[in-house]
N, C-alpha and C positions, 0 to 999 in steps of 0.2 A: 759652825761647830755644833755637831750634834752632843757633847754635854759640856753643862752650865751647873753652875751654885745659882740658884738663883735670891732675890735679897732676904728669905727668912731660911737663908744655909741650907735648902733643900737641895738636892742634887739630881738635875733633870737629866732623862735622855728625850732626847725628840729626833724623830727622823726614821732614817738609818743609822746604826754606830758600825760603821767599817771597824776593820782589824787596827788601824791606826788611832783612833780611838780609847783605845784599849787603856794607854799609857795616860792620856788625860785624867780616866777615871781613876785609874788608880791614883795620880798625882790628888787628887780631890779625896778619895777616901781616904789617903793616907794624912793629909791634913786636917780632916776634921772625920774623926772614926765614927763619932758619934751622929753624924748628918744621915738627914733618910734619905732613898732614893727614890725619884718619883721615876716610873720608866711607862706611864701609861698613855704617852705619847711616842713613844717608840714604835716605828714601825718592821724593822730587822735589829738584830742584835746578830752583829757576829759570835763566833764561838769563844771568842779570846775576853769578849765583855760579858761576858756569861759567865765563863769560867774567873770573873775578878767576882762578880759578885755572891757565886756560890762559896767562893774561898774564904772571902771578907763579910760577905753575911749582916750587910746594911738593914737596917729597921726599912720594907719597900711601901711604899704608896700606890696604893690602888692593883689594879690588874696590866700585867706586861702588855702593851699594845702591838707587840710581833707573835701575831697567831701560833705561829711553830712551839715559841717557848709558853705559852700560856695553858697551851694542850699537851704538850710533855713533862713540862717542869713545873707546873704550878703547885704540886707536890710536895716538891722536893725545899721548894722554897718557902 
């Protein structure tokens, strides 16, 4: 499973997060709103875990590790 709580409540992505994916995180952010997200082990974000995180707007850790979104969205985020 590319995302985890890991044990100081931070909320990792690592990997790829495919489109199924999606629904984990939200499962996670919806339980603890206030959790950061580390995603700088991430190597793809689909668009569907992209679009949870721009919606829901988690406090993020470090730099997106999926190039595409690091060079277009880092911005925005």
């Amino acid at each position: 499973m590319s995302v985890v709580r890991n044990a100081a409540g931070t909320i990792v992505l690592s990997g790829a997060c495919p489109v199924d994916e999606a629904e984990a995180l939200l499962r996670l952010l919806q339980e603890t709103p206030q959790a950061a997200l580390d995603w700088t082990q991430s190597s793809h974000l689909h668009s569907a875990v992209l679009q949870l995180i721009l919606a829901t707007g988690p406090d993020l850790v470090g730099t997106c590790g999926d190039p595409f979104v690091a060079r277009w969205f880092h911005k925005a985020l």
